[in-house]
N, C-alpha and C positions, 0 to 999 in steps of 0.2 A: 558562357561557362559550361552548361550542361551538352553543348554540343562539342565542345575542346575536349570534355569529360568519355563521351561518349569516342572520339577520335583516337583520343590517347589508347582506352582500355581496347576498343576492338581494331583499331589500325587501321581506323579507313580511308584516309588519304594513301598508305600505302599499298593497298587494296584499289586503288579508284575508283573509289565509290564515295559514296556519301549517307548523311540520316534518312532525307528523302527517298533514294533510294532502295536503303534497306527495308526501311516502315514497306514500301510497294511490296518488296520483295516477298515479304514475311506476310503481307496479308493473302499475296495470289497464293502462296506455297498453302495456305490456312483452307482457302478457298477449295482445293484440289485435294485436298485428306479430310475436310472437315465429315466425310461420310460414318466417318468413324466413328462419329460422336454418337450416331443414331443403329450405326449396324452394331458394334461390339454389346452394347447392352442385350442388344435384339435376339443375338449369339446365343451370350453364357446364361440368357435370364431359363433358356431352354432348359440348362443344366441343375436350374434351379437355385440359381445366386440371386440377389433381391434384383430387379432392375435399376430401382433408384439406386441402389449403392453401387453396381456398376457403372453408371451412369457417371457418379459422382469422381470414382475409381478411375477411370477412363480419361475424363478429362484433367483430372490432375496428376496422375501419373504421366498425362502427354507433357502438361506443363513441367514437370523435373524435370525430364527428358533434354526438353527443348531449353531451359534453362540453365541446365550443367552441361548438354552442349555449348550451346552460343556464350555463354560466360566464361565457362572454364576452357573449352575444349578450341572457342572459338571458330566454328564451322559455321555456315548456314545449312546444316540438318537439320532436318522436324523429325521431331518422335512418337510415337504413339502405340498402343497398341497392335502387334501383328495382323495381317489378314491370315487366316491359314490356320496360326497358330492358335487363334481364339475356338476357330471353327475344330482342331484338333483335339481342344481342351474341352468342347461340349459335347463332339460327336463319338471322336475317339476313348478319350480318357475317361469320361464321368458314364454316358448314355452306354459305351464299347463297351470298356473294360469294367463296369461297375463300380469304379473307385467314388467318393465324395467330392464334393467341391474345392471342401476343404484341403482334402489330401493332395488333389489337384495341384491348389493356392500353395501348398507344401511344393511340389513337385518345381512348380516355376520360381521359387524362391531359391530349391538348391541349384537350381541351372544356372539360373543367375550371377549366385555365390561364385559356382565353378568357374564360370564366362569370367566374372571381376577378378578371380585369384591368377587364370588363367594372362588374364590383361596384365596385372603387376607383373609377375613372372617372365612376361614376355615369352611365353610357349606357343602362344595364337601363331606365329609367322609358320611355325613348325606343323602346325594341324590343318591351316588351311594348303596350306605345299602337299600336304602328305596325301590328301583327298584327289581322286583322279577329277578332270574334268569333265567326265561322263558322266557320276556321278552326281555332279552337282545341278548338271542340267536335267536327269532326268528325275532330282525331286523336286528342282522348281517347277519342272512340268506336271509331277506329280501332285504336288498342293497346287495346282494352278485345274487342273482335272478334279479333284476333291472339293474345292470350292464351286466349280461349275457341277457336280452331283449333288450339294449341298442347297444351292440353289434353284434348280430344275425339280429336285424332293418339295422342300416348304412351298412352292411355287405349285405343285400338284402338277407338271409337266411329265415329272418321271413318279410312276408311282411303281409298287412292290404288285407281284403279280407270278404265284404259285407254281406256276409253270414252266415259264421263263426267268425269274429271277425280276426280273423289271421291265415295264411296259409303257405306253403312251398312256398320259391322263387326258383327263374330261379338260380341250384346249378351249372351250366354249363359258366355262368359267370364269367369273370375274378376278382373281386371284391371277390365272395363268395367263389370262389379255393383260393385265397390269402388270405383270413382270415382263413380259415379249415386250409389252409397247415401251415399259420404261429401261431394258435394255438398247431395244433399236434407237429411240433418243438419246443416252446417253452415250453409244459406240458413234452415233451421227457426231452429236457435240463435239465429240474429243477429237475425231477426223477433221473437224470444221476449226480444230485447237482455240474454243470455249474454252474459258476456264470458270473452274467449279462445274465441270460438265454431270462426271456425277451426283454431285452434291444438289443440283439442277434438274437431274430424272428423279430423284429418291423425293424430291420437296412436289415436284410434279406431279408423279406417280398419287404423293398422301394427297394432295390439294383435291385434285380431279375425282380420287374413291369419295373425300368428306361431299362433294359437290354432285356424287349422285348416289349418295345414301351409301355407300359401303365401308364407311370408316366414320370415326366419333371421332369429333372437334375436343380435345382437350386442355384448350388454352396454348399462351408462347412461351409467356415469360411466369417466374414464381422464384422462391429464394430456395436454394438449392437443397435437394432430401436430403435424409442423413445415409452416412454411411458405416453407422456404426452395424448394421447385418454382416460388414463384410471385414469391417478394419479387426486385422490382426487377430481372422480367425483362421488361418490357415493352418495346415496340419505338417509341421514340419516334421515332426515324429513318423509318424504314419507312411509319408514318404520318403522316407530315410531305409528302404528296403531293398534286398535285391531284385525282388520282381516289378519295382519301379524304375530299377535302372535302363529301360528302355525309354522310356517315357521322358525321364530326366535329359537322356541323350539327345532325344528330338525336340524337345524344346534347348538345349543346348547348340544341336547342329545346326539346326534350321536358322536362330538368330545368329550365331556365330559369322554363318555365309551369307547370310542376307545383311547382316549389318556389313560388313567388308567387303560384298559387292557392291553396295550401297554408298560406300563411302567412295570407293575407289572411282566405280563410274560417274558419281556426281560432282566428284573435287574433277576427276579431267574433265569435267564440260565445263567447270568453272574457271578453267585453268591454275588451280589450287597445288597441284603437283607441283615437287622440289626439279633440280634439274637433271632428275636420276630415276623422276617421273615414281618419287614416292612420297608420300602422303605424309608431310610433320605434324607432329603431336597426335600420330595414332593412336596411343596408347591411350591417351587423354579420353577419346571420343570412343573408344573399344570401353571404358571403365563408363563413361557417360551412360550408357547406352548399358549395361550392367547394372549399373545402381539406379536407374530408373525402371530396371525388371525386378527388382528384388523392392523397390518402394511401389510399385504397381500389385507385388504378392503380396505386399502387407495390405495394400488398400484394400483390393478386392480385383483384380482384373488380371486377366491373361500376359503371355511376354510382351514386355516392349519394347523394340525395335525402331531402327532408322527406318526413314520413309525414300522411298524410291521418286515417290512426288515433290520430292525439295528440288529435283531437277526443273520445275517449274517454278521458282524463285528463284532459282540460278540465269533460267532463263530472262527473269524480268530485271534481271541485273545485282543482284543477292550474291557478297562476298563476304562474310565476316559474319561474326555469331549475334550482332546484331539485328541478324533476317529473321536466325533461331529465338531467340528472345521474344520478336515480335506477337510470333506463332506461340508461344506456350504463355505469352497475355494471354492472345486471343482464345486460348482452350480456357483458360482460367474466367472468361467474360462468359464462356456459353456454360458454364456452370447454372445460368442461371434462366436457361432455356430448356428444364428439364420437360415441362408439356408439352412442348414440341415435339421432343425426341420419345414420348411416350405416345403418341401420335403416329408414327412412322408404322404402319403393317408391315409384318414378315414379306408380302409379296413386294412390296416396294422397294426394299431391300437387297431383295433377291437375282434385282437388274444388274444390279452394283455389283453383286458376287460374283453374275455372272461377266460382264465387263472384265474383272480382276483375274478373274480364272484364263480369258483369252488373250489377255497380254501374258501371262505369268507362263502358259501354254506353248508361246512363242521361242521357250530358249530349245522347243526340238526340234526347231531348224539348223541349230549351231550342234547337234552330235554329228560323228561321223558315221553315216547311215553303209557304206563301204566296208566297211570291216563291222563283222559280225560278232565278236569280241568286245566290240563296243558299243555296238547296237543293241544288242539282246540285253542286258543290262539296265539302259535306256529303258527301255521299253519295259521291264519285270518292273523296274522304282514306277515308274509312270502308272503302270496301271493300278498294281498293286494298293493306292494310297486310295483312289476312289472306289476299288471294289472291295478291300477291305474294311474301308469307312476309317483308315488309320494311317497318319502318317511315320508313326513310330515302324508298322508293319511293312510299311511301303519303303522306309528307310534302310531296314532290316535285311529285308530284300533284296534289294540291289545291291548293298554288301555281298551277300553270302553267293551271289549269283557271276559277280563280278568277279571276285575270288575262284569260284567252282570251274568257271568257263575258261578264265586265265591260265589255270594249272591244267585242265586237260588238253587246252590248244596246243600245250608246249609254250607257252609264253611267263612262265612262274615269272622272270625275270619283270614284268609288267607293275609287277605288283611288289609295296612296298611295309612294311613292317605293322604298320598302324593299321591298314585294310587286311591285314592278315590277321592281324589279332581281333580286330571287331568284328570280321567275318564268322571269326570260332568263336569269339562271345554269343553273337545273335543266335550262330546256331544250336550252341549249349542253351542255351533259355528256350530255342522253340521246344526242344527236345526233354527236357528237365521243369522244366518253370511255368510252360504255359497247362 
């Protein structure tokens, strides 16, 4: 009965797949993001959000996700919290810009909003067209460089230094061997295509500091903290500003592209594509992925986002939102593995960042390094996000630069109505607002 049940709702004889299948599917995808249970608290707790309530925030924000995907939307997406964007919300927004947490938690809520109005309306086809493709590679490279500064900082590898701006740290320390060593195992794993590779250096990493005195044993299991520090304190008012309008936007852009390149590359590897090689029930999984960011701001946690790592459930044979399902159990089970994940040191961590950072790194091999026009651009978003410590600034950027370079080459005709207009926004606000 419950497997006729399970057949009917998610189509999996039409899919050719099966329950066994999917269950695999959904635990390797679980296996391959589960880092996130331990890094995102590790994050925002910087910012000064509870850790337990993030903790709790985190995992079940993944579980909506994963649940209004694979039920309603019927994908095998996982969802969870961003990388990048969590790191933007601690480093950028709250520590940067001065804002609160709260105001923050405001911030990623009205993104959200936009992102779900945006999905009903069906404007999304319109705003990802509109974005050049240089663009979008040079802010994946961008938060992909911000996460590898993020990580080399907490790690004591790159430290601050008056002169320079930034210098080599003390490599001799226990902090900066434990992040190098638990990066080179987990870049080894993943090469070796281990699954749960990182999830595998970060348990490593903690086991090895408790086993020679540089980290405290704080128990595995416990019944889950509360999250009332963080439930539905966000500051929606507060961010309801125009000198949050940058802010809002990058948490906007950032998920918007990474949900829809996420979708796109992972339905073609699944072979999920129609025969016109487009994606049905987008919209479904564009609003999934929306109202799990907007119930992640009420909980307590940063944007949340498809995962790029569902390609490894795809891989073990994962069609149907049954895979998804699986996965946002299985967040809902480690709710109960909070000493664990309060066990995890920043430096163990900080492998895993760095990991994330050099695949995420890798989309600046696909700009056209040839034309200068389109390079330089590249290159202003890229840097801009780690030396600024902002992805908002880094995003800014490459607008205004891309636009500026366009019009003087003689190429105006390059550029299209919505980068013209964001370009004069950014730069009204550098010039006005900041």
């Amino acid at each position: 009965m419950l497997k006729r049940l399970l057949d009917n709702h998610f189509k999996l004889s039409e899919h050719g797949t099966n329950v066994r299948t999917e269950i695999i599917a959904g635990v390797t995808t679980f296996l391959t993001m589960a880092y996130i249970i331990f890094v995102n608290p590790s994050i925002l707790s910087e910012a000064g959000v509870d850790y337990g309530a993030v903790f709790v925030a985190t995992c079940v924000a993944a579980a909506i996700g994963c649940l209004i995907m694979g039920l309603w939307a019927n994908y095998p997406i996982a969802m969870a919290p961003g990388m990048g964007l969590n790191a933007f919300f601690t480093y950028g927004v709250v520590l940067g810009m001065g804002y609160s947490w709260e105001t923050a938690l405001g911030a990623v809520f009205l993104s959200g909003l936009t992102f779900f109005l945006l999905s009903v309306f069906r404007i999304r086809e319109w705003i990802i067209n509109s974005i050049p493709m240089t663009l979008r590679l040079g802010i994946a490279a961008g938060i992909g460089l911000f996460l590898a500064m993020i990580a080399l900082k907490n790690a004591g590898i790159v430290v601050d230094n008056p002169a320079t701006l930034v210098s080599l740290g003390d490599l001799t320390q226990p902090s900066a061997l434990y992040a190098l060593g638990g990066f080179f195992v987990i870049t080894a794993l993943s090469y070796l295509r281990v699954t749960g590779a990182v999830m595998i250096g970060i348990l490593g990493v903690t086991v090895l500091s408790m086993l020679l005195g540089h980290n405290d044993y704080n128990g595995v299991m416990s019944m889950p903290p509360s999250v009332a520090p963080t439930f539905m304190a966000m500051d929606v008012a507060g961010a309801f500003n125009v000198a949050m309008f940058s802010v809002i936007f990058a948490f906007l852009f950032v998920d918007l592209f990474d949900t829809s390149g996420t979708l796109i590359g992972v339905a073609h590897r699944g072979g999920l594509l129609d025969k016109d090689g487009k994606l049905p029930r987008l919209g479904r999984a564009m609003m999934a992925d929306s109202t799990a960011s907007m119930a992640g701001a009420a909980l307590g946690t940063s944007t949340t986002t498809s995962y790029i790592e569902s390609a490894s459930g795809i891989a073990a044979g994962g069609r149907t939102g049954l895979t998804a399902v699986v996965v946002g159990g299985l967040f809902l089970i480690s709710l109960f593995f909070s000493p664990l994940a309060g066990s995890i040191p920043a430096y163990a961590t900080a492998g895993a960042l760095l990991y994330v950072a050099s695949l995420m790194a890798g989309s600046l091999a696909h700009a056209d390094w040839d034309d200068a026009t389109e390079a330089a651009p590249v290159l202003i978003a890229a840097l801009a996000m780690p030396l600024t410590f902002s992805i908002a600034e880094g995003i800014a950027l490459g607008f205004i630069s891309y636009a500026a370079i366009k019009t003087l080459s003689g190429r105006f005709s390059d550029l299209n109505p919505a980068v013209i207009v964001l370009a004069i926004v950014f730069a009204l606000k550098f010039f006005f607002l900041d």
